[in-house]
Structures are given as C-alpha cells and as structure tokens.
mmCIF file as Biopython writes it, N, C-alpha, C and O atoms, coordinates in Angstrom:
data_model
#
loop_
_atom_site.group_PDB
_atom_site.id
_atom_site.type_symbol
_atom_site.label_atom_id
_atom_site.label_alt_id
_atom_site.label_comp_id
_atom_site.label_asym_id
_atom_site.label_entity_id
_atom_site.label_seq_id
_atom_site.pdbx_PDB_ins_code
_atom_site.Cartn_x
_atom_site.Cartn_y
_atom_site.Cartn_z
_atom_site.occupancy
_atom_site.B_iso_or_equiv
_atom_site.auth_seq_id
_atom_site.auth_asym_id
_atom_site.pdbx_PDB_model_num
ATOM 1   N N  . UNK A ? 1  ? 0.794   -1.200 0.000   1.0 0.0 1  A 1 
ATOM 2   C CA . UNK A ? 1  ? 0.000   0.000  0.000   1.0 0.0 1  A 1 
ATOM 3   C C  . UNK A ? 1  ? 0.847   1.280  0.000   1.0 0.0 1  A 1 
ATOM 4   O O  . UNK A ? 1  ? 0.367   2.290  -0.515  1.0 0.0 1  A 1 
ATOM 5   N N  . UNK A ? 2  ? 1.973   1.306  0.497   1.0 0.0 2  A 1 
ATOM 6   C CA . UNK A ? 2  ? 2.652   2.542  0.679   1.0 0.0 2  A 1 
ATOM 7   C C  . UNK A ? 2  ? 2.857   3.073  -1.164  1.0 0.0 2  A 1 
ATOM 8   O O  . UNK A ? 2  ? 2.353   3.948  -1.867  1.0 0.0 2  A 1 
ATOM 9   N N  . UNK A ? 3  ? 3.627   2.247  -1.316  1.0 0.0 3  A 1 
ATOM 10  C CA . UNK A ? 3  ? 3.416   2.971  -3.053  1.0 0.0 3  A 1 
ATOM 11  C C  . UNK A ? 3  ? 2.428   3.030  -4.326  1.0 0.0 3  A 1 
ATOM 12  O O  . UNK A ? 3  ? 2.328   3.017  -5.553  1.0 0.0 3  A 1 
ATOM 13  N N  . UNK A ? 4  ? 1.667   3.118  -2.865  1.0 0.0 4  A 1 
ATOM 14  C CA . UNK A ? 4  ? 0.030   3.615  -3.684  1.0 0.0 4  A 1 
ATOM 15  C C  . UNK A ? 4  ? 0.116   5.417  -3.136  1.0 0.0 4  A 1 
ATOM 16  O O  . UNK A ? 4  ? -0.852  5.982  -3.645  1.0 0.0 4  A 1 
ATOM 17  N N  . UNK A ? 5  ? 0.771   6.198  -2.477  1.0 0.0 5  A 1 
ATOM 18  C CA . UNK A ? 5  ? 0.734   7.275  -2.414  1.0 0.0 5  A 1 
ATOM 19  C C  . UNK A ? 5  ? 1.942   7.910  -2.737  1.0 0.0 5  A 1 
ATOM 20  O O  . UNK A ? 5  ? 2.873   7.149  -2.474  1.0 0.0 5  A 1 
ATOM 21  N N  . UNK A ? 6  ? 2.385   9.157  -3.271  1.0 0.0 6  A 1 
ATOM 22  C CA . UNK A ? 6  ? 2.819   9.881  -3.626  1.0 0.0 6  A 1 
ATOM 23  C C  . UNK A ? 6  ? 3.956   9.321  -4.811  1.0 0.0 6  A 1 
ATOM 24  O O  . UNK A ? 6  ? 5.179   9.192  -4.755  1.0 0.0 6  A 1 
ATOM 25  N N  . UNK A ? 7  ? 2.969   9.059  -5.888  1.0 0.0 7  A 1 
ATOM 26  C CA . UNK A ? 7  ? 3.823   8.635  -6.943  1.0 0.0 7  A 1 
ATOM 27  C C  . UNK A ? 7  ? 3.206   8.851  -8.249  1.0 0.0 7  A 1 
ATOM 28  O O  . UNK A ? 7  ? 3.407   8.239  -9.298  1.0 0.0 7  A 1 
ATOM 29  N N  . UNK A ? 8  ? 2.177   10.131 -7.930  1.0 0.0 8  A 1 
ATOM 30  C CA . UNK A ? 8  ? 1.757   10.750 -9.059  1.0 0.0 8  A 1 
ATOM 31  C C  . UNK A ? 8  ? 0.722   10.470 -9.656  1.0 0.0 8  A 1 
ATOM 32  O O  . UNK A ? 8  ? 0.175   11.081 -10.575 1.0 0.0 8  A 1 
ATOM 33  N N  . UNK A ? 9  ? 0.166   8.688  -8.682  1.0 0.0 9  A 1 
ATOM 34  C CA . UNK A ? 9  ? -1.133  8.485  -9.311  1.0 0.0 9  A 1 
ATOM 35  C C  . UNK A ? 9  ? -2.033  8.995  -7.755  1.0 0.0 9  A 1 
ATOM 36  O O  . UNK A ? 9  ? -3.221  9.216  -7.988  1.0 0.0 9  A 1 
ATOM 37  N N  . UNK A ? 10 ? -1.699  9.159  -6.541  1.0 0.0 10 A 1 
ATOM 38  C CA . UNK A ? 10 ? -2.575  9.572  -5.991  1.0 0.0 10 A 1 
ATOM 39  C C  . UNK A ? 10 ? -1.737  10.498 -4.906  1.0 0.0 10 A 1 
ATOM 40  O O  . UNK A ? 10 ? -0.526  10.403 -4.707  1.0 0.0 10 A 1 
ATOM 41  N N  . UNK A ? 11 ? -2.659  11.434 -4.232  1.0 0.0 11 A 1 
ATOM 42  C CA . UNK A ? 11 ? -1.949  12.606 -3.126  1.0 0.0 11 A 1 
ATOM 43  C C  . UNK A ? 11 ? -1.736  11.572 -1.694  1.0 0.0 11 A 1 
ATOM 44  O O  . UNK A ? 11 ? -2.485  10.763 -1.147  1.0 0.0 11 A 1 
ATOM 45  N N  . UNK A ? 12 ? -0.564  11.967 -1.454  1.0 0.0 12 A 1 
ATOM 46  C CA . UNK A ? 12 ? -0.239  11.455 -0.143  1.0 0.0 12 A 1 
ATOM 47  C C  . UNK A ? 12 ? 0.131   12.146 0.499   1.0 0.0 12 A 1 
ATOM 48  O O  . UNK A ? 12 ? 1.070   11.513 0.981   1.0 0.0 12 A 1 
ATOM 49  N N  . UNK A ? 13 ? 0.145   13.268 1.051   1.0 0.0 13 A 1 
ATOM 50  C CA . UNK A ? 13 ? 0.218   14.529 1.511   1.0 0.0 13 A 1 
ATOM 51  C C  . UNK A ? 13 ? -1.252  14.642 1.551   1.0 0.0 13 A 1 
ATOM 52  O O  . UNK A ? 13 ? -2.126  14.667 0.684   1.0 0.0 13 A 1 
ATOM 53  N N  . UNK A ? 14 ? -1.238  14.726 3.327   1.0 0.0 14 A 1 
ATOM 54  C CA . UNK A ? 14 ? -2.460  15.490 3.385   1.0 0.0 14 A 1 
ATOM 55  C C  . UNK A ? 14 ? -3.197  16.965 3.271   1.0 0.0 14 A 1 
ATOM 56  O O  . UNK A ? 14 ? -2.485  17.447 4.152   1.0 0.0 14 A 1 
ATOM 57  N N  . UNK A ? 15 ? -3.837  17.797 2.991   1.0 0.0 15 A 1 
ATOM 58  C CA . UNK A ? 15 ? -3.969  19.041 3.452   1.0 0.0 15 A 1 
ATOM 59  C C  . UNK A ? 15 ? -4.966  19.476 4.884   1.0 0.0 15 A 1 
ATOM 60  O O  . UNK A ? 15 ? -6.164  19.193 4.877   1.0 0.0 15 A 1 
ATOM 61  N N  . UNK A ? 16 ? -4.403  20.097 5.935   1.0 0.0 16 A 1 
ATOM 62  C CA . UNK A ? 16 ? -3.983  20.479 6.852   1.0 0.0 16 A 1 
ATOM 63  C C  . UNK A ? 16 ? -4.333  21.581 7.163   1.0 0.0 16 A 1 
ATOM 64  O O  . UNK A ? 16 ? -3.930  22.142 6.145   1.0 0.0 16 A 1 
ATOM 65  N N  . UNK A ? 17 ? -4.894  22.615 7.927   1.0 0.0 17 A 1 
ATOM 66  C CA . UNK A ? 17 ? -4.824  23.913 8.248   1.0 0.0 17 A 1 
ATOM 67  C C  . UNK A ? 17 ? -5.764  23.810 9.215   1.0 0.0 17 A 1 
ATOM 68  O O  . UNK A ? 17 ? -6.715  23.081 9.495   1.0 0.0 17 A 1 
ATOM 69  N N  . UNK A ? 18 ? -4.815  25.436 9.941   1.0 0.0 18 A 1 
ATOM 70  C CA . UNK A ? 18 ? -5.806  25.379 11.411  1.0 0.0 18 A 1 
ATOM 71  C C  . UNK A ? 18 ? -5.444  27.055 11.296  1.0 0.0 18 A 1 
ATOM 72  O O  . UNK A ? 18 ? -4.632  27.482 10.475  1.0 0.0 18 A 1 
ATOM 73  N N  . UNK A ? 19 ? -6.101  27.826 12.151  1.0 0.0 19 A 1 
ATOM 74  C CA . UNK A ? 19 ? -6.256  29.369 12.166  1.0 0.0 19 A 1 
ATOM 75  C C  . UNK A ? 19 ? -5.518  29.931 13.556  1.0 0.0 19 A 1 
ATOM 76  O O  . UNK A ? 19 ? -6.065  30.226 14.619  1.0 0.0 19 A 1 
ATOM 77  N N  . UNK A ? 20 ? -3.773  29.998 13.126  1.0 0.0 20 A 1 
ATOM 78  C CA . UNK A ? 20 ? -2.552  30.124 13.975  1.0 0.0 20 A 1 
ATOM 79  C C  . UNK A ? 20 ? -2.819  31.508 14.299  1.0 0.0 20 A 1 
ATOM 80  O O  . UNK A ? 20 ? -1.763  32.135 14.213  1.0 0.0 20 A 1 
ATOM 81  N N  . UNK A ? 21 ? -4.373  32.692 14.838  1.0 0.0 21 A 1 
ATOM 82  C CA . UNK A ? 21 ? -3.971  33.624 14.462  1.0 0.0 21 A 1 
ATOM 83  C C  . UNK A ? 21 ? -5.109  34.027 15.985  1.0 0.0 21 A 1 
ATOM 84  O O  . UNK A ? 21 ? -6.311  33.775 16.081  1.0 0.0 21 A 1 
ATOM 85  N N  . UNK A ? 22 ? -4.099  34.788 17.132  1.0 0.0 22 A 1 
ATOM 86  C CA . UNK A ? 22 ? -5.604  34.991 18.292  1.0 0.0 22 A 1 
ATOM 87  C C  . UNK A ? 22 ? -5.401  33.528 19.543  1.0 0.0 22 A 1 
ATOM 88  O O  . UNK A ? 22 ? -6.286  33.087 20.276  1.0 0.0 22 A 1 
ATOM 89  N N  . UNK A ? 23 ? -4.315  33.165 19.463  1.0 0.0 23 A 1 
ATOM 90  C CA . UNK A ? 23 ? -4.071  31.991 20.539  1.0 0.0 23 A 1 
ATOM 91  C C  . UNK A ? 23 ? -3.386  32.596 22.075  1.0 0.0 23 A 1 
ATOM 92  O O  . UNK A ? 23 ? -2.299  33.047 22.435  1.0 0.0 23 A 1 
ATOM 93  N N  . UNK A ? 24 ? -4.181  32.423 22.455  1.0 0.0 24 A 1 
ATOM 94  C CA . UNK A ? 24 ? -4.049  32.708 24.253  1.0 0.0 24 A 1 
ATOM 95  C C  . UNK A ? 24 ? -2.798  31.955 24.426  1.0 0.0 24 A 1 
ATOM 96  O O  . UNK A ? 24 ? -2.784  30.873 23.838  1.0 0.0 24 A 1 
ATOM 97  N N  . UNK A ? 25 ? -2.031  32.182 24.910  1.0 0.0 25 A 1 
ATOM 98  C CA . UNK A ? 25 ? -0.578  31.561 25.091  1.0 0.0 25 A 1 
ATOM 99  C C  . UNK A ? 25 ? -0.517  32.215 26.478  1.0 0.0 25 A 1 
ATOM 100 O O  . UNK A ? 25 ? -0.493  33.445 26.516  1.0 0.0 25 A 1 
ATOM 101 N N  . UNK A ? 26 ? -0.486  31.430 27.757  1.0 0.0 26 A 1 
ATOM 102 C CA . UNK A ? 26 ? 0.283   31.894 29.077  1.0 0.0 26 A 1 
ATOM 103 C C  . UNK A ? 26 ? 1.527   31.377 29.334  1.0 0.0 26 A 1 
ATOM 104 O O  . UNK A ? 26 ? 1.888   30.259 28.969  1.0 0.0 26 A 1 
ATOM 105 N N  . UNK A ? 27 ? 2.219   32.191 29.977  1.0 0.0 27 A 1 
ATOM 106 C CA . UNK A ? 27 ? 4.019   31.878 30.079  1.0 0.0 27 A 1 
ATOM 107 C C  . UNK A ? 27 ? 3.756   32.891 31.096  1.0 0.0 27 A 1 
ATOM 108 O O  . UNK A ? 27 ? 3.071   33.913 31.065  1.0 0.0 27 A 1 
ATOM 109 N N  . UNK A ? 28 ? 4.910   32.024 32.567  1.0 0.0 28 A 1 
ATOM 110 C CA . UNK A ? 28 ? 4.874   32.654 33.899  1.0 0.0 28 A 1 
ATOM 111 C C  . UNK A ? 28 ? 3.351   33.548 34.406  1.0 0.0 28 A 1 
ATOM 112 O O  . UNK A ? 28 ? 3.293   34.701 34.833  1.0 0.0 28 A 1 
ATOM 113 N N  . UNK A ? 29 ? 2.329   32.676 34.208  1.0 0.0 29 A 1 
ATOM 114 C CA . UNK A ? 29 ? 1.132   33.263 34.785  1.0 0.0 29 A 1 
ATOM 115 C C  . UNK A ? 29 ? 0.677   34.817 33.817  1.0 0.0 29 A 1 
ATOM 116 O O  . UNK A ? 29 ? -0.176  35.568 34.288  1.0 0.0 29 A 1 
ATOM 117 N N  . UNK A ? 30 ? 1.214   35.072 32.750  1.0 0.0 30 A 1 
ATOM 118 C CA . UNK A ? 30 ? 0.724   36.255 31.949  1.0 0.0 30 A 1 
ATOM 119 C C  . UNK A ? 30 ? 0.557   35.369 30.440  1.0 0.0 30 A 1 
ATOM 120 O O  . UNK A ? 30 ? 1.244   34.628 29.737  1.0 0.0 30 A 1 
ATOM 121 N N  . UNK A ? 31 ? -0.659  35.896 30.449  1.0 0.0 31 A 1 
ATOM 122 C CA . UNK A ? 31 ? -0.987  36.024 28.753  1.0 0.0 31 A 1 
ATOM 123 C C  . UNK A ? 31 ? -0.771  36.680 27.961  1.0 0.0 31 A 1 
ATOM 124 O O  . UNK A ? 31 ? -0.787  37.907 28.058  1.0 0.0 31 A 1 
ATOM 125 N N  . UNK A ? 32 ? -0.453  35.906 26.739  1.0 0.0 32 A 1 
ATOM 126 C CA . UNK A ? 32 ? -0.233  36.556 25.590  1.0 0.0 32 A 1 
ATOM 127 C C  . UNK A ? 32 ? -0.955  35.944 24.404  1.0 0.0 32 A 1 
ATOM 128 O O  . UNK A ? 32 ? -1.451  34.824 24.287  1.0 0.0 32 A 1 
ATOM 129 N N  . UNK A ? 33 ? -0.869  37.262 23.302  1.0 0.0 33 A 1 
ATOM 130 C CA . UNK A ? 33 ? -1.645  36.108 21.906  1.0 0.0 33 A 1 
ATOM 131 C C  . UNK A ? 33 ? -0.710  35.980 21.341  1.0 0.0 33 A 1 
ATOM 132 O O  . UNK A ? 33 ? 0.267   36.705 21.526  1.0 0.0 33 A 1 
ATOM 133 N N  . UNK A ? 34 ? -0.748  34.931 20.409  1.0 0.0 34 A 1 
ATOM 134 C CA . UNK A ? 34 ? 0.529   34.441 19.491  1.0 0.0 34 A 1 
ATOM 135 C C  . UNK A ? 34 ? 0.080   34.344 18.153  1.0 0.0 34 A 1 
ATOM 136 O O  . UNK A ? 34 ? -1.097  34.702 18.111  1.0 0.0 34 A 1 
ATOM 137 N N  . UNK A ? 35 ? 0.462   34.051 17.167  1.0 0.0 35 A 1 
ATOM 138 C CA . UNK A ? 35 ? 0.402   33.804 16.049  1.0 0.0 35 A 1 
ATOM 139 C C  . UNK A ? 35 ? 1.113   32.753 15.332  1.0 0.0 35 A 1 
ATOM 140 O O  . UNK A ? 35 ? 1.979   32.209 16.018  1.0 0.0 35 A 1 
ATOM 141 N N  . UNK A ? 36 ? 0.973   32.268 14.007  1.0 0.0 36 A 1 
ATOM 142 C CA . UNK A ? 36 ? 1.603   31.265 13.125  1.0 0.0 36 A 1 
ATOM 143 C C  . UNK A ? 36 ? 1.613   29.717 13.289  1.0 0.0 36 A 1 
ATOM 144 O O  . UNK A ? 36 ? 1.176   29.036 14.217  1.0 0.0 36 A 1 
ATOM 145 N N  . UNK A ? 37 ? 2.125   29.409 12.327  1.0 0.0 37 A 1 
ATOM 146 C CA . UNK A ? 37 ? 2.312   27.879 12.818  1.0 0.0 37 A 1 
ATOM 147 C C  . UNK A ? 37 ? 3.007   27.549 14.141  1.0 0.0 37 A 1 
ATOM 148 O O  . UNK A ? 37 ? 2.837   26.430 14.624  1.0 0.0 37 A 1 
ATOM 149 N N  . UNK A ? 38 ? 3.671   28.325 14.669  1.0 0.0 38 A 1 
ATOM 150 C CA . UNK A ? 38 ? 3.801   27.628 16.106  1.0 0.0 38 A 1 
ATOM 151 C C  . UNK A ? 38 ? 2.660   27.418 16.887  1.0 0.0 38 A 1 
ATOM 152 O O  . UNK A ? 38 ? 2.728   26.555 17.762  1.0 0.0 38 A 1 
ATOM 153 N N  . UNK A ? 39 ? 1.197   28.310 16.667  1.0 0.0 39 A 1 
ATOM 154 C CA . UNK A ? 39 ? 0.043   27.888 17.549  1.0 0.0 39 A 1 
ATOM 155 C C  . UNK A ? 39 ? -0.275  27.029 16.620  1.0 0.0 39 A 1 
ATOM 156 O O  . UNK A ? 39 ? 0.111   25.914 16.972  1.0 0.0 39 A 1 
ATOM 157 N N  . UNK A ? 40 ? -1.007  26.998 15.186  1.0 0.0 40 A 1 
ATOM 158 C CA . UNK A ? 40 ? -1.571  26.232 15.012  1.0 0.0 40 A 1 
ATOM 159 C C  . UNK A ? 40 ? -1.350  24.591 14.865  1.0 0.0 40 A 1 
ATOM 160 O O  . UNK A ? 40 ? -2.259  23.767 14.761  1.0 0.0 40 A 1 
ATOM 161 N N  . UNK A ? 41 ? -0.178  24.364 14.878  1.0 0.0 41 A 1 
ATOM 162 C CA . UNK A ? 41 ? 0.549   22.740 14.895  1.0 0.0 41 A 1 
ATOM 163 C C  . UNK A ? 41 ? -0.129  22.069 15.850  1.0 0.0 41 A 1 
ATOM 164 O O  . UNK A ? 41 ? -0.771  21.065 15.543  1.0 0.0 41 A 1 
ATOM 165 N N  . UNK A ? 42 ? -0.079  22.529 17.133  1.0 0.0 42 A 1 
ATOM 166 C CA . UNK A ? 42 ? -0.401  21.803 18.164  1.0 0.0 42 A 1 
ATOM 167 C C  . UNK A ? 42 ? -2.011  21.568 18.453  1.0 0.0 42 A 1 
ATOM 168 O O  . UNK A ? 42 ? -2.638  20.739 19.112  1.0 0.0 42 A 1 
ATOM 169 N N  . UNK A ? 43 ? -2.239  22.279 17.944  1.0 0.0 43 A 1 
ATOM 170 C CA . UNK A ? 43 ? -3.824  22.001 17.434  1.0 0.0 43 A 1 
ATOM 171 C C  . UNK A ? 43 ? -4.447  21.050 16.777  1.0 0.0 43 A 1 
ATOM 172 O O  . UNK A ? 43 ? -5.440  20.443 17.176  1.0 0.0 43 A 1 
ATOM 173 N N  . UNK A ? 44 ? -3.677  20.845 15.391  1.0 0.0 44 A 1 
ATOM 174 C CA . UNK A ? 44 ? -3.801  19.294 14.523  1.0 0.0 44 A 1 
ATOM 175 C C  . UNK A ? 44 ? -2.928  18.339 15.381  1.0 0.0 44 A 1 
ATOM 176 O O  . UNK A ? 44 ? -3.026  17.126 15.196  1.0 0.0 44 A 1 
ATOM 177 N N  . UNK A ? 45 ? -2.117  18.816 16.269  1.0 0.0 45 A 1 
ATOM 178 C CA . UNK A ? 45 ? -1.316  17.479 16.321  1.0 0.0 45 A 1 
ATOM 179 C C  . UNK A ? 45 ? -2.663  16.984 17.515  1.0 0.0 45 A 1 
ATOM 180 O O  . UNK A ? 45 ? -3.198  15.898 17.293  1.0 0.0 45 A 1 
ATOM 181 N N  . UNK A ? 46 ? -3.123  17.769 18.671  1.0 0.0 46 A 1 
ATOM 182 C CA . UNK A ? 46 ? -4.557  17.522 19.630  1.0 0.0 46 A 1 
ATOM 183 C C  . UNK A ? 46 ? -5.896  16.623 18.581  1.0 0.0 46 A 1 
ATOM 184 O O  . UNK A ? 46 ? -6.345  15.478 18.640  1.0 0.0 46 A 1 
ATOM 185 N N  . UNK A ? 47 ? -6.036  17.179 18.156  1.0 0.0 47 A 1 
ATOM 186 C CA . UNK A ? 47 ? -7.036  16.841 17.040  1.0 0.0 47 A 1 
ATOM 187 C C  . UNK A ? 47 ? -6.306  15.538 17.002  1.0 0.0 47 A 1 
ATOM 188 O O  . UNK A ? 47 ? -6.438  14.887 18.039  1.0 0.0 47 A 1 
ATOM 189 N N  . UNK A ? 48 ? -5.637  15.041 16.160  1.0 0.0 48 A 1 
ATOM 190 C CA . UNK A ? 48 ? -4.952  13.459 15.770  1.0 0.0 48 A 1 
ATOM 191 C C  . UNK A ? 48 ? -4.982  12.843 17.368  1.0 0.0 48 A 1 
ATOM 192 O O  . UNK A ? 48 ? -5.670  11.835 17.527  1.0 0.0 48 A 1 
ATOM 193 N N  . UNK A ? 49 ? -4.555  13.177 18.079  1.0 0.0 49 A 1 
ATOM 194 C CA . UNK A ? 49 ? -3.786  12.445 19.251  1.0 0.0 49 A 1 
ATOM 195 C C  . UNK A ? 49 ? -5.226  11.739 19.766  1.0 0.0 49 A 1 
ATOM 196 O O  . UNK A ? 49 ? -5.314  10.536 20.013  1.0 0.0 49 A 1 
ATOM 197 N N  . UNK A ? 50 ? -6.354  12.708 19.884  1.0 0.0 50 A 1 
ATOM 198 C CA . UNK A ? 50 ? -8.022  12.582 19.948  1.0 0.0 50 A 1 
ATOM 199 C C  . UNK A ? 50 ? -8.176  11.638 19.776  1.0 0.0 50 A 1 
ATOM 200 O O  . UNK A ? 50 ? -8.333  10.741 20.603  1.0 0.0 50 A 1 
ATOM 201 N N  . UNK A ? 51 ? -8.171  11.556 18.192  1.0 0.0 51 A 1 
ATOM 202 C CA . UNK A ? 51 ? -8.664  10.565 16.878  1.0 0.0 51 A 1 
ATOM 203 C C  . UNK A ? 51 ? -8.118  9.258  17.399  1.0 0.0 51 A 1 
ATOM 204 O O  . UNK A ? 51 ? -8.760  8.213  17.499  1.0 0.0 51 A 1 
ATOM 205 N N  . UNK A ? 52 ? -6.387  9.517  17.837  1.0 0.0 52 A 1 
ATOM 206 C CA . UNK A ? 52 ? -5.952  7.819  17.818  1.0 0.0 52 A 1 
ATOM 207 C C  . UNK A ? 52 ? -6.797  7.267  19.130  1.0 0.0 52 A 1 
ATOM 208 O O  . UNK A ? 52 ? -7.389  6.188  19.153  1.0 0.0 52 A 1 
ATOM 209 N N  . UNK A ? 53 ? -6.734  8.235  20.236  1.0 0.0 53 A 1 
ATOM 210 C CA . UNK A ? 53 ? -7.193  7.749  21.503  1.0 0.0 53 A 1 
ATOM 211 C C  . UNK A ? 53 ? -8.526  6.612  21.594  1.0 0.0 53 A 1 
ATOM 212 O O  . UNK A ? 53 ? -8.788  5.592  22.231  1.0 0.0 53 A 1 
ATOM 213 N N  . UNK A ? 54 ? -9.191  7.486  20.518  1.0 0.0 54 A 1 
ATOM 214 C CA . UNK A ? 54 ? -10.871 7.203  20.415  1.0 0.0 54 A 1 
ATOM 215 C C  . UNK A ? 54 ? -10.766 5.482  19.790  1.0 0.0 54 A 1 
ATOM 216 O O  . UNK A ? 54 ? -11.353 4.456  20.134  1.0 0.0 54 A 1 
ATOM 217 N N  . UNK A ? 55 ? -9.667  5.781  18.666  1.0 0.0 55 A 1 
ATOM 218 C CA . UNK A ? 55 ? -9.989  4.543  18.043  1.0 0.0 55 A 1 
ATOM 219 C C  . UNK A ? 55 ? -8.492  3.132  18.843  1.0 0.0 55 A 1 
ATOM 220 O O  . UNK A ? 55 ? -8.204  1.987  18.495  1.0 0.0 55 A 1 
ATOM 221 N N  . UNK A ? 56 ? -8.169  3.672  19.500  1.0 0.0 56 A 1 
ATOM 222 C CA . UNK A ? 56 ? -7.841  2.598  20.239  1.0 0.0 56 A 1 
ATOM 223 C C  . UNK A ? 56 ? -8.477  2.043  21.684  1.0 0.0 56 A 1 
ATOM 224 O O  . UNK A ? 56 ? -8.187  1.167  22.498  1.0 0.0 56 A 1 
ATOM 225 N N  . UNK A ? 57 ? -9.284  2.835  21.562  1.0 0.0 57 A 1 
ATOM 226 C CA . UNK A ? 57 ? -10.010 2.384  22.852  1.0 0.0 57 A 1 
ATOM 227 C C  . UNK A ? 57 ? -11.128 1.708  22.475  1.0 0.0 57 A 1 
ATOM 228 O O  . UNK A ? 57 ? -11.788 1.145  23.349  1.0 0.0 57 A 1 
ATOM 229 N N  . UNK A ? 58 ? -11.573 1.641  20.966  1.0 0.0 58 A 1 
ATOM 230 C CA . UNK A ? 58 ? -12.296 0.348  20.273  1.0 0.0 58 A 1 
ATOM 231 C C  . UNK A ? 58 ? -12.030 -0.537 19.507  1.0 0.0 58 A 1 
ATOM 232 O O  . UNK A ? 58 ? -12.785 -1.085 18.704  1.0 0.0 58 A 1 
ATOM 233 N N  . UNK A ? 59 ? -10.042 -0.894 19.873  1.0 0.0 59 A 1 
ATOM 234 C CA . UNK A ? 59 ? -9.101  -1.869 18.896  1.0 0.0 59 A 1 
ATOM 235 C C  . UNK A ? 59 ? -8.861  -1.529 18.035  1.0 0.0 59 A 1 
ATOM 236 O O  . UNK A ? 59 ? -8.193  -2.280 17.325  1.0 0.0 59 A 1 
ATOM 237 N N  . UNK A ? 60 ? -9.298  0.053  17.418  1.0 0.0 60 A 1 
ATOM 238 C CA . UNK A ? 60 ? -8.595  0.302  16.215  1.0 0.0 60 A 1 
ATOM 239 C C  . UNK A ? 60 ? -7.298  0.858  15.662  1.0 0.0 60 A 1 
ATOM 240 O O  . UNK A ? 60 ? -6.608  1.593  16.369  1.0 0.0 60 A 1 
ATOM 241 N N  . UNK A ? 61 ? -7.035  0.625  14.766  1.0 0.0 61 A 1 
ATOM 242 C CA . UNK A ? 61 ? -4.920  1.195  14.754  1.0 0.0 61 A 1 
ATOM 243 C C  . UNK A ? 61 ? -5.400  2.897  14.160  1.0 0.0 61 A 1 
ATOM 244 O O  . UNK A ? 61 ? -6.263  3.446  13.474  1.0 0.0 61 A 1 
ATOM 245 N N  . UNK A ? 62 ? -4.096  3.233  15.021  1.0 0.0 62 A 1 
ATOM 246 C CA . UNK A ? 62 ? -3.938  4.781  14.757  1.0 0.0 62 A 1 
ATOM 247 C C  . UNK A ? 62 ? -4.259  5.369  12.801  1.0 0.0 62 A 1 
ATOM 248 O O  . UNK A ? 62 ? -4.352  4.630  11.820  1.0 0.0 62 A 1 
ATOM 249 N N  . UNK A ? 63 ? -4.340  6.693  12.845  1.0 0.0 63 A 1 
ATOM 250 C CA . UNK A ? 63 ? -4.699  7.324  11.762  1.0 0.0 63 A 1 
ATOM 251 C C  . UNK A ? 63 ? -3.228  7.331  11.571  1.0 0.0 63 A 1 
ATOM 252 O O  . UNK A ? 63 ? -2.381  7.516  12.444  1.0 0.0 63 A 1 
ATOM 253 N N  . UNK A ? 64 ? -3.005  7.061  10.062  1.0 0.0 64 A 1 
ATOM 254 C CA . UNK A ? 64 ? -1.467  7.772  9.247   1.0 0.0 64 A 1 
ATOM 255 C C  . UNK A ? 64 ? -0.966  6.690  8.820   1.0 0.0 64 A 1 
ATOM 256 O O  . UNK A ? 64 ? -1.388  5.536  8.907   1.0 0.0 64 A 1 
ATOM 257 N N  . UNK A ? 65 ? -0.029  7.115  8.345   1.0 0.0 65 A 1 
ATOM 258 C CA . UNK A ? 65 ? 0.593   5.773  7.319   1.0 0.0 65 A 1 
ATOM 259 C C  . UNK A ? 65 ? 1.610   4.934  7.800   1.0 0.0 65 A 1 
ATOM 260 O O  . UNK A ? 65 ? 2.037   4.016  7.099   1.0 0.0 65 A 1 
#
C-alpha cells in the first residue's frame, strides 16, 4: 500500500490547516496572543492524538501511514 501514495497516481500529503492567528498563550502566569504555525501545529497534532485515543479504545490502529 505505501506505493500507492505519492507517486503521481494519488496525493499522499495530506492538506492540513488550522487558524494560527488569536491563541491565548500563558508563560509565567501572563498572557499573551501568538500567532503562526507555532500555535496552530499543536492544534492538529490535539485533534490526531483525539482521533488515535478514540480509536484505540475500540481496537482500532492509529490514523497515518
């Protein structure tokens, strides 16, 4: 199965996006907002971590290749 993706007959690269823009960030008890992919990463990576949790807690194998 692996070279069934990214070899021009199908996308293996997923597309991805989250809105890195307005993230409450606290450091030493003060807030701040942040911006860019440094907020939004951790967001999809929450989202996935979710996904695997859910489906291993009904025998199923993690999302990804």
């Amino acid at each position: 199965m692996p070279d069934r993706y990214n070899n021009g007959s199908a996308r293996g690269y997923p597309d991805l996006s989250a809105n890195g823009a307005d993230f409450v960030t606290a450091v030493d008890g003060r807030l701040f907002l942040s911006y860019g992919t440094s907020s939004a990463i951790p967001v999809v990576a929450a989202a996935f971590a979710f996904i695997n949790k859910a489906r291993a807690k009904v025998g199923k194998a993690p999302v990804g290749l």
